[in-house]
C-alpha positions as a Python dict, from the first residue, in 0.01 Angstrom:
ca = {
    (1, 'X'): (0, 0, 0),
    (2, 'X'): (284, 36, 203),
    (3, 'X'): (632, 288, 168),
    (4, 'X'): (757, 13, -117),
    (5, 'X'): (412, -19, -299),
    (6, 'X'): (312, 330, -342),
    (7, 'X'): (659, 423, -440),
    (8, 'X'): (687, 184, -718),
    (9, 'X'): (341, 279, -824),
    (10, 'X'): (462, 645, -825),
    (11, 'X'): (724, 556, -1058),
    (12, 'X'): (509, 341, -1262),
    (13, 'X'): (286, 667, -1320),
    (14, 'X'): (579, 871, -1409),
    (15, 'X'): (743, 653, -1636),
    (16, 'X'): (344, 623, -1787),
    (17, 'X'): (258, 288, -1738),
    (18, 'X'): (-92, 92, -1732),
    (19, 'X'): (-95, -32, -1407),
    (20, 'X'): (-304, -154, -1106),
    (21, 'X'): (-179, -112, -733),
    (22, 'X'): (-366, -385, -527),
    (23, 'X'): (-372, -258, -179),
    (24, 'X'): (-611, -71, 143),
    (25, 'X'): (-716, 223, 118),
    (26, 'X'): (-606, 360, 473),
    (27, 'X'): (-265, 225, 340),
    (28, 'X'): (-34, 81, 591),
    (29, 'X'): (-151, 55, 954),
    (30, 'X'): (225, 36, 1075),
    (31, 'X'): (287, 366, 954),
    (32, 'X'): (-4, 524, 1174),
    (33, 'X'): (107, 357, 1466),
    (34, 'X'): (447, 580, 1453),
    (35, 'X'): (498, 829, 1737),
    (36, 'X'): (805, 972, 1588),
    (37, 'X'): (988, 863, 1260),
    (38, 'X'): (1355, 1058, 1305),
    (39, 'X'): (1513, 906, 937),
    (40, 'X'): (1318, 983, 691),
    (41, 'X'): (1532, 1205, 493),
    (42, 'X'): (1354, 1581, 441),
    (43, 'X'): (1097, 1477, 716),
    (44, 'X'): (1218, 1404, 1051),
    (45, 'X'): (1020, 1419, 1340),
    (46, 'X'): (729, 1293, 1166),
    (47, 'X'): (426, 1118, 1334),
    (48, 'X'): (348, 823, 1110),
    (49, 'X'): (24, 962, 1071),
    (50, 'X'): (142, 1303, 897),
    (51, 'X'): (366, 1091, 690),
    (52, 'X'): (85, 848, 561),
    (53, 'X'): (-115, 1187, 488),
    (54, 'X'): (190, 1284, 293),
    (55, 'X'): (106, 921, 117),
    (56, 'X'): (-199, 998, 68),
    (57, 'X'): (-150, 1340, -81),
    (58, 'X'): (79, 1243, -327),
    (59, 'X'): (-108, 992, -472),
    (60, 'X'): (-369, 1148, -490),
    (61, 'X'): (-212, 1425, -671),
    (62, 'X'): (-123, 1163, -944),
    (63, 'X'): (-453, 1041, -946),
    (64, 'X'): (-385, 672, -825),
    (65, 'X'): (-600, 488, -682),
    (66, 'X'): (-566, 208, -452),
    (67, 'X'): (-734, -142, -572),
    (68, 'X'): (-907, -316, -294),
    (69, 'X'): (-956, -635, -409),
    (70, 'X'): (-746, -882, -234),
    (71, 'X'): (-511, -1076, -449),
    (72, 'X'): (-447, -1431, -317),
    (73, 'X'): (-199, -1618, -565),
    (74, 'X'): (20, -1517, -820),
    (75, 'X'): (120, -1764, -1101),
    (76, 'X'): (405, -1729, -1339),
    (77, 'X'): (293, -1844, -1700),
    (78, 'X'): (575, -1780, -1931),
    (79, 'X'): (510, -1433, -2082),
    (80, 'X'): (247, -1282, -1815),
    (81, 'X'): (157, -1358, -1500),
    (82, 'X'): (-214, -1449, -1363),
    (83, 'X'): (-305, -1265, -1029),
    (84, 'X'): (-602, -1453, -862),
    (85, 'X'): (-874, -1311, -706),
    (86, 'X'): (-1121, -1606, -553),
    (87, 'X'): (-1216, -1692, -933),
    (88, 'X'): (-1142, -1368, -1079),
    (89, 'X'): (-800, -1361, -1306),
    (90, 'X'): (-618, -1041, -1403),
    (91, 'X'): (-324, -1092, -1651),
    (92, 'X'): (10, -879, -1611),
    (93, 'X'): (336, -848, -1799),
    (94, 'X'): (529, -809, -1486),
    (95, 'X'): (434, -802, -1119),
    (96, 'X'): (595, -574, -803),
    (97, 'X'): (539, -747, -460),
    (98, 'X'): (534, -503, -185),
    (99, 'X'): (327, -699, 85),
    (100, 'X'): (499, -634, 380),
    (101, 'X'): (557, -825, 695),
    (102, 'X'): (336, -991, 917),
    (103, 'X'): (463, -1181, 1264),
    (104, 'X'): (197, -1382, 1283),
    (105, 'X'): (372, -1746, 1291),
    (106, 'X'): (192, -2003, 1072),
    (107, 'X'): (-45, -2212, 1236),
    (108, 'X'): (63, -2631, 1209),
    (109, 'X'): (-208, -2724, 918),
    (110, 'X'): (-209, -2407, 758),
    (111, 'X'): (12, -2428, 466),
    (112, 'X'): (-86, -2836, 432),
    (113, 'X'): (-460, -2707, 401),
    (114, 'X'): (-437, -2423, 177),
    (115, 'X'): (-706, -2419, -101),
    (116, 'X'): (-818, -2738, 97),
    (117, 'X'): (-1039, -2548, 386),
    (118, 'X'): (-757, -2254, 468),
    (119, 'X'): (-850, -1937, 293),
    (120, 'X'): (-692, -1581, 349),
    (121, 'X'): (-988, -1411, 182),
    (122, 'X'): (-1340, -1413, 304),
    (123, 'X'): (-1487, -1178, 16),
    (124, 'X'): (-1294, -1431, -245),
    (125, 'X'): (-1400, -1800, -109),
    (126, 'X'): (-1730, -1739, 133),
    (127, 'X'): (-1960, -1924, -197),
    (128, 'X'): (-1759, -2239, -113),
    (129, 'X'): (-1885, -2273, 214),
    (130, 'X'): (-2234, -2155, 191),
    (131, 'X'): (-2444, -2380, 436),
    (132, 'X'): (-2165, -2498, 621),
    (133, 'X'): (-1958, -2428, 986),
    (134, 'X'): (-1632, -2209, 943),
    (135, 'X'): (-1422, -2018, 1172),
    (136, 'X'): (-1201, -1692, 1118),
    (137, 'X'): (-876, -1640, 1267),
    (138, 'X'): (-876, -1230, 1358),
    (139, 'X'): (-541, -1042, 1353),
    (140, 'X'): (-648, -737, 1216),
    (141, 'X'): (-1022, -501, 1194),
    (142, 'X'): (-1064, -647, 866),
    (143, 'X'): (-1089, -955, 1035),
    (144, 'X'): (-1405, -864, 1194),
    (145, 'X'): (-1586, -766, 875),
    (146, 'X'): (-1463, -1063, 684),
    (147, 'X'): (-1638, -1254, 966),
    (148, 'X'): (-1980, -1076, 939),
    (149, 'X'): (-1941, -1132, 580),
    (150, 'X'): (-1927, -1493, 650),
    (151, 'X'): (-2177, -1504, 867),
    (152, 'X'): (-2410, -1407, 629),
    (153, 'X'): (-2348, -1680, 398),
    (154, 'X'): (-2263, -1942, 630),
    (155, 'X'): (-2454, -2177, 852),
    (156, 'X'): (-2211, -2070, 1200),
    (157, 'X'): (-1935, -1881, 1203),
    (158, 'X'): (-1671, -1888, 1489),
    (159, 'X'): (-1441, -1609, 1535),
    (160, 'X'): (-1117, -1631, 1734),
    (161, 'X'): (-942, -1300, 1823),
    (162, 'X'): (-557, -1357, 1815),
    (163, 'X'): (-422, -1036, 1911),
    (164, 'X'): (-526, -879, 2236),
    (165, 'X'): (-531, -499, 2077),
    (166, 'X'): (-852, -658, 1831),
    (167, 'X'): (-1082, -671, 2161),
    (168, 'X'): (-1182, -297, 2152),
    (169, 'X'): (-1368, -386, 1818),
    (170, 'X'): (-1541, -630, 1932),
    (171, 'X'): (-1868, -463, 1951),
    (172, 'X'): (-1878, -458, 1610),
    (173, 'X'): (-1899, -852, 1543),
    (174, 'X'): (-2254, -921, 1441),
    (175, 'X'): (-2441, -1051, 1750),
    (176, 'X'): (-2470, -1429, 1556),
    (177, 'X'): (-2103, -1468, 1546),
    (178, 'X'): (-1938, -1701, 1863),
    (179, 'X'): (-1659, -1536, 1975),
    (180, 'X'): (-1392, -1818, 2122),
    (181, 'X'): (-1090, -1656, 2336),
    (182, 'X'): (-909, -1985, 2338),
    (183, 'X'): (-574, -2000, 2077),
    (184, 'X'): (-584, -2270, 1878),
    (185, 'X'): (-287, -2560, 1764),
    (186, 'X'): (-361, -2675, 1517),
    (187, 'X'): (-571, -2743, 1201),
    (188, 'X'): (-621, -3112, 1117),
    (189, 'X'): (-808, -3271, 805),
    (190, 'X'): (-833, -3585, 539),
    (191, 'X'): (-857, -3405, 232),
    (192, 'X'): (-1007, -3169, 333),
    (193, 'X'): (-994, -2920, 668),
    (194, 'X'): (-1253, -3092, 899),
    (195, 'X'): (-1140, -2990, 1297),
    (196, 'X'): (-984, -2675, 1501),
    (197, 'X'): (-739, -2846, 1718),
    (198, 'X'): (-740, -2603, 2061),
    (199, 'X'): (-481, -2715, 2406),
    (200, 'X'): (-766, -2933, 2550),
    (201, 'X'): (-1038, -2953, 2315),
    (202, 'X'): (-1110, -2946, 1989),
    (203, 'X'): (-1392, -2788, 1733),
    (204, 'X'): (-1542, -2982, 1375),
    (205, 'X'): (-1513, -2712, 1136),
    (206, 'X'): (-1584, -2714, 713),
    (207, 'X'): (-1335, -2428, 686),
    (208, 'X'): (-1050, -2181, 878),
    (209, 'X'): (-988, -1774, 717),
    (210, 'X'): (-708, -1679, 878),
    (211, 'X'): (-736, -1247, 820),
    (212, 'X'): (-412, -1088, 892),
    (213, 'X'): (-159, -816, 741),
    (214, 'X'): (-3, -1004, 455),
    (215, 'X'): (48, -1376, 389),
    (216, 'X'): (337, -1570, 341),
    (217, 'X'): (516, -1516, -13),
    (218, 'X'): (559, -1897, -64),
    (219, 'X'): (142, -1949, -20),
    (220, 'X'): (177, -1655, -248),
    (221, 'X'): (361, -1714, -573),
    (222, 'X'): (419, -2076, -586),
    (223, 'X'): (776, -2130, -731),
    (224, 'X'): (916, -1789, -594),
    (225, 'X'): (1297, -1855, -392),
    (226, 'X'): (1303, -1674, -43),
    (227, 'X'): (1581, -1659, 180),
    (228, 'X'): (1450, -1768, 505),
    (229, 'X'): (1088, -1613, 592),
    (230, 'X'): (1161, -1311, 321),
    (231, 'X'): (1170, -1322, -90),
    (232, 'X'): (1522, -1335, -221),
    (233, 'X'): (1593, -1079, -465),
    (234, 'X'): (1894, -894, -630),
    (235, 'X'): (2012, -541, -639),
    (236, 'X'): (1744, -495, -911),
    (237, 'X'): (1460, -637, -646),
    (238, 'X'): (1450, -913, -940),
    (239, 'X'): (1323, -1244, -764),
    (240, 'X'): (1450, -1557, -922),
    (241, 'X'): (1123, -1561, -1199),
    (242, 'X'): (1126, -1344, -1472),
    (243, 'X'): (969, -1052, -1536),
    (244, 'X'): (852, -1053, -1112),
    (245, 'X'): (1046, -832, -867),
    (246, 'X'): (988, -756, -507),
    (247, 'X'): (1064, -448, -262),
    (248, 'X'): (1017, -385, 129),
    (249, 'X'): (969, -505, 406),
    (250, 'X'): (884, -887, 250),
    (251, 'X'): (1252, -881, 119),
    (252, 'X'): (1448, -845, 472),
    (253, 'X'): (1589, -594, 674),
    (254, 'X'): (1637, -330, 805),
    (255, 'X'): (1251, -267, 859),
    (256, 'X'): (1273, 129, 699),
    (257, 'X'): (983, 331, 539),
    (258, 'X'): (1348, 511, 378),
    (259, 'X'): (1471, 172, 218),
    (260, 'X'): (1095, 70, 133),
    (261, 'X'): (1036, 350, -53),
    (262, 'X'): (1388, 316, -241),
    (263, 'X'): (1317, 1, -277),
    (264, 'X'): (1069, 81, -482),
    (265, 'X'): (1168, 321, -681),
    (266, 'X'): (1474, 72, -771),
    (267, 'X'): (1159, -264, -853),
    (268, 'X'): (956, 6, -1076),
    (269, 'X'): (1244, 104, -1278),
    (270, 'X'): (1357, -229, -1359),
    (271, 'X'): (1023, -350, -1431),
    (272, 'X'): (1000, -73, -1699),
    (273, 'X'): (1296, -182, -1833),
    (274, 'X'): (1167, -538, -1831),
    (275, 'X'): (880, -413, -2058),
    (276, 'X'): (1112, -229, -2251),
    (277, 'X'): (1338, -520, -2349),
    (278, 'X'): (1036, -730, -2358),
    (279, 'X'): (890, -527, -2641),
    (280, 'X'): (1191, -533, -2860),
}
């Protein structure tokens, strides 16, 4: 629900397409951040938050409405595509990824243990771990009501704020959650995710939700080519699977609402003339 995203969903809507943007509602929390954006073409000067309004207002004016359900693999399966949501499925002919940036590094564990006792979604996998101890990695707000969500499913939940900005929400963590300031290393297992590896100590845990920004597109679409940390694509924002394309931030620099929002323009287009071809 970034520059990229709501672009290519704009275009979607023109070219009148049946679509579904996945996304938050308050849209991208980068843009708000902006003091002063000086190259966006027709709007310079803009505080990011007049230009998310303009965001907002445009969609809006469309009538498109942001999804929030959190989308947490993507699987290629010859002629459509299966976008899972905890144990939720929702098929697509083609698929735009638009999720951004995060720079959050990976934690040592994390990609071994995904599915295995890593989650990125709270509202999607809390049922797994109902009577049991789990901890959530905070980099964002959402982080803090993913882990009162937990907590009411949960026997303990543990919640670890890595980023120093989250601490002015803290009063908002339900009172039963333990709040741990130390980082941790490292998340160890057999099978299965059993320990939170810290410097000098260590905790036994059933299960880690690490709640940030956007995840990595390899944990993402399993298959997909990236060039370094970011998806590879061509001039078309085509990845290297059919029928998926990608635009923003996720594909590599420069780091420009401008080139998102081309970017997206360029990923809608060629996705309607994906379907197009793909009717014939």
């Amino acid at each position: 629900s970034g520059p990229a995203g709501l672009s290519a969903a704009v275009n979607a809507k023109i070219r009148n397409k049946n679509f579904i943007i996945f996304g938050n509602k308050n849209l991208s929390t980068k843009i708000e951040k902006a003091p002063s954006i000086d190259n966006y073409l027709g709007l310079y000067g803009i505080s990011g938050m007049d230009l998310k309004q303009h965001f907002v207002d445009h969609i809006n004016s469309m009538d498109i409405e942001i999804d929030e359900r959190k989308i947490t693999n993507v699987y290629a399966m010859g002629d459509y595509f299966a976008l899972a949501n905890g144990s939720e499925m929702i098929e697509a002919t083609t698929v735009i990824i638009a999720i951004g940036t995060d720079s959050a590094k990976s934690i040592e564990g994390e990609d071994k243990f995904l599915g295995r006792g890593v989650s990125y979604c709270a509202t999607c996998d809390a049922p797994l771990y109902n009577g049991k101890e789990v901890c959530v990695l905070g980099y964002n707000k959402e982080s803090i009501h993913e882990a009162n969500f937990l907590n009411e499913i949960a026997a303990k939940t543990y919640f670890i704020p890595m980023r120093n900005t989250l601490k002015n929400d803290m009063c908002d963590i339900d009172d039963k959650v333990e709040i741990i300031e130390n980082k941790p290393t490292e998340i160890q297992g057999e099978m299965l995710v059993n320990k939170l590896n810290f410097k000098d100590d260590s905790l036994p845990i059933d299960g880690v939700f690490i709640i940030k920004d956007s995840m990595s597109p390899k944990n993402l679409v399993p298959g997909l080519e990236l060039d370094g940390e970011h998806i590879k694509v061509d001039a078309n924002m085509k990845t290297n699977i059919a029928g998926l394309f990608a635009c923003g931030d996720c594909v590599g620099r420069p780091y420009s609402y401008l080139k998102s929002a081309g970017q997206g323009l360029t990923a809608a287009l060629n996705a309607v003339d994906y379907l197009a071809k793909k009717d014939k």
